[in-house]
N, C-alpha and C positions, 0 to 999 in steps of 0.2 A: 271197355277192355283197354283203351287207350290209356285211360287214368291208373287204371292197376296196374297196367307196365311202370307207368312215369315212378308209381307208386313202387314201384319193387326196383326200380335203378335207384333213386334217393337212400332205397335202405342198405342195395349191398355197395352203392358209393361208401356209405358212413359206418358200415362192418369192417371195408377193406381199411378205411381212417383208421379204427380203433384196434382192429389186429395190427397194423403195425407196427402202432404201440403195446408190443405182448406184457410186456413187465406193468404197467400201467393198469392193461385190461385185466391181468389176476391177483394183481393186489385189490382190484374193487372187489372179487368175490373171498380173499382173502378178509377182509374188511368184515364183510358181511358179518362172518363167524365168529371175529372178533365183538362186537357190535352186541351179536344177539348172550354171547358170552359173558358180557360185561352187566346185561342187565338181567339176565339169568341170575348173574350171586347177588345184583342189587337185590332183583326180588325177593332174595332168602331174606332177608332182615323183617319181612312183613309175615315172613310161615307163622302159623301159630296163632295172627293178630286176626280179629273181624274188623274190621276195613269199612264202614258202614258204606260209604259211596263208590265201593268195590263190588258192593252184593248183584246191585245190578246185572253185573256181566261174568257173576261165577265166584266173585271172592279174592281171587290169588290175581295179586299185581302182573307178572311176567307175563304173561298170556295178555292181559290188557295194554300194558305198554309195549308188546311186538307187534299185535294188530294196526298201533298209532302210530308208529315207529315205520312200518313198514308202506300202509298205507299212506303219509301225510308224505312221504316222495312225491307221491305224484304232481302236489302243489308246486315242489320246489321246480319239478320238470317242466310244468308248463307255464309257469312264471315266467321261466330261465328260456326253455329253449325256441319260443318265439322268436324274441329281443335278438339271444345271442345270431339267430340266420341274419337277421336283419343286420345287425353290428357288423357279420363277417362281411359279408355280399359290399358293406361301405367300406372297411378297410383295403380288401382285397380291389375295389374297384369294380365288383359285377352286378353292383345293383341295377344301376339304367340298362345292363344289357337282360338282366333278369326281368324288368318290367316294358320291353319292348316283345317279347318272345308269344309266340300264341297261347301260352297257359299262363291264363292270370296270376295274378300278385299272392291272391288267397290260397291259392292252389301251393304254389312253388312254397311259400310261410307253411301250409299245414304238412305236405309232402317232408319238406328238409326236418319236422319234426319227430315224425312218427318212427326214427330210429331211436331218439332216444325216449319215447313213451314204452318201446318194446323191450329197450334192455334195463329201464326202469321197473317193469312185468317183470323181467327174468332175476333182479334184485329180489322184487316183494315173494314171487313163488320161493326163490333158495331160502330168502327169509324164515317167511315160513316152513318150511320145510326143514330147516335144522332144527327150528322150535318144536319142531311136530318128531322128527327123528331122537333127534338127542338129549331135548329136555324136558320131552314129555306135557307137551303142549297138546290139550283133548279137543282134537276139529272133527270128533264123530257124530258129534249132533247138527254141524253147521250145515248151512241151506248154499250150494254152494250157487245153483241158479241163479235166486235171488241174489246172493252178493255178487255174481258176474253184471248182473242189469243193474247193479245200485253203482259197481266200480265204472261203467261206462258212464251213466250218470254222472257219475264224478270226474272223470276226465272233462267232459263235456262240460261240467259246469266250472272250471279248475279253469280250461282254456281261453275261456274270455278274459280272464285277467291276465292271462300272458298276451294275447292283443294288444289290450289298453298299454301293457308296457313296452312291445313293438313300437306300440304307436308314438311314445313316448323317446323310445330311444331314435326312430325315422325322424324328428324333431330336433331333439335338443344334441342329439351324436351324443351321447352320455348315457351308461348303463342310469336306468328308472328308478331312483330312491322309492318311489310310492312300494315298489313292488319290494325293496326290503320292508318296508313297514308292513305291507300286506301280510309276508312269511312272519315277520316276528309276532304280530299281531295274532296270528295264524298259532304259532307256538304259545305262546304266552296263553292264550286265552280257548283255543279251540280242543282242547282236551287230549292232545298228544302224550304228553309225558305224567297226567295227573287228572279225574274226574275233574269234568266241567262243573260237578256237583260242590266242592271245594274252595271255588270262587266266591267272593260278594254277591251282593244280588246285581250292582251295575255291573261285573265283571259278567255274569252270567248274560247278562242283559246283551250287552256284546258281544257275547260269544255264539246268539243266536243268528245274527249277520251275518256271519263268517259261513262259509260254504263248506270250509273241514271241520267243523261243528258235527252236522248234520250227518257228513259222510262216516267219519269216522265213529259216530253212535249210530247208525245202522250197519255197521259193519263188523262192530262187536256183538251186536246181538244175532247179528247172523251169523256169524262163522264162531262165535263161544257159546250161544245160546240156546242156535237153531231157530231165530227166529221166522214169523210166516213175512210176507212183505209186506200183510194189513199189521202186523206189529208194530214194524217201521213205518210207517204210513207218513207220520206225522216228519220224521226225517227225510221221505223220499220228496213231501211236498214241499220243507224247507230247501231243499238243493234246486226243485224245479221254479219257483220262485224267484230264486237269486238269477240261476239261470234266465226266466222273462226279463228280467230286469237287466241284466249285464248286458247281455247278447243284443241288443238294438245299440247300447250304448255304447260298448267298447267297438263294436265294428261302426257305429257314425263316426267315433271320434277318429280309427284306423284311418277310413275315406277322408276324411277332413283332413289330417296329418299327411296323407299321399297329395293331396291335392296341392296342400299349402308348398312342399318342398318342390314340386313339378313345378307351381305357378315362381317359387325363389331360383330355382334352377339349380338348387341346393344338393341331388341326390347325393352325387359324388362326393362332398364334402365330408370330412367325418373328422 
């Protein structure tokens, strides 16, 4: 009960940040509209065409790139918004009062983030949702269960790499280059803007690494296709994977990185 308290002050702390900036906070959902707008008339230029590495997921581009489009935020969120607590806490000077405090290090890192994992959700639902209201985007077959347990999954496998770049920036006091390579990488290759099917075969080869691979093809087949979750099987096993793999690694590296700046006396530094 304690922790869902701490948990629900971090969030209307970082509500009351973002309302104050109103102009700010309605241009993102401005944005939005724009956004799904924009690749609405791209799509038009493919009506008409068979698309062969479209058929997959229904055929019609628009639908395929707002599922990528909307879901592949969530990379950027948890990239970003680990690093950025850590960065703030050094500028501002509250990191050593932050890691003296009865709630561990891990706790205060995943608390200050889960505001903007939630207003990243309130992104992908409008997202969707104008796709689905105004341009005729068909989610009557989608499974939406399933995609709710595949999108946790994904947060979850999404957040170890925003660790490793906490850990990164706890270090060097410099936002994490790996983790632009990560997103770009992520872009480039992970089927956001364009079938993973499209690539080389080392390009595909690649893209099976990558953790928004996996999510964002099970995520089309279930919310364009209806698929079951033994459908995705093969996508759900690739994300838990990456997941065994990250998760001991990026959090040893975290504790190593806390350690080393404790033992330099460095925290403060930035």
């Amino acid at each position: 009960m304690r922790f869902l308290r701490k948990c629900w002050a971090f969030i209307i702390k970082d509500l009351y940040t973002d309302l104050s900036y109103r102009l700010a906070f309605f241009a993102q959902l401005v944005f939005v509209f724009f956004m799904v707008a924009a690749f609405y008339f791209f799509g038009r230029m493919f009506e008409g065409l068979q698309v062969e590495s479209l058929a997959p997921y229904g055929g019609a581009y628009f639908p395929f790139v707002i599922v990528g489009v909307a879901f592949s935020s969530y990379l950027s969120v948890a990239v970003r918004s680990f690093s950025d607590t850590i960065r703030s806490a050094q500028v501002l000077g509250t990191l050593e009062a932050l890691l003296v405090t009865p709630t561990p290090v891990g706790q205060i890192i995943m608390m200050s983030s889960i505001y903007s994992f939630l207003a990243t959700s309130l992104r992908v639902v409008l997202t969707l949702a104008i796709g689905w209201l105004l341009f005729e985007v068909d989610f009557h077959k989608a499974n939406w269960p399933g995609a709710i347990l595949v999108l946790l999954l994904t947060i979850f496998s999404f957040s170890f790499l925003g660790i490793f770049s906490a850990s990164v920036v706890l270090v060097f006091k410099r936002a994490d280059p790996s983790s632009w390579l990560v997103q770009g990488l992520s872009y480039l290759l992970g089927g956001v803007y364009y079938p993973v099917a499209v690539l080389p075969e080392w390009g595909q080869m690649l893209a099976n690494i990558l953790p928004i691979t996996h999510a964002l093809e099970a995520m089309r087949l279930l919310l364009l296709k209806g698929a079951s979750l033994g459908e995705v099987a093969n996508s759900i096993f690739g994300l838990l994977i990456f997941t065994a793999i990250a998760a001991p690694l990026s959090i040893g590296v975290f504790l190593l990185a806390l350690r080393r700046v404790k033992r330099e006396g460095s925290l403060s530094h930035f």
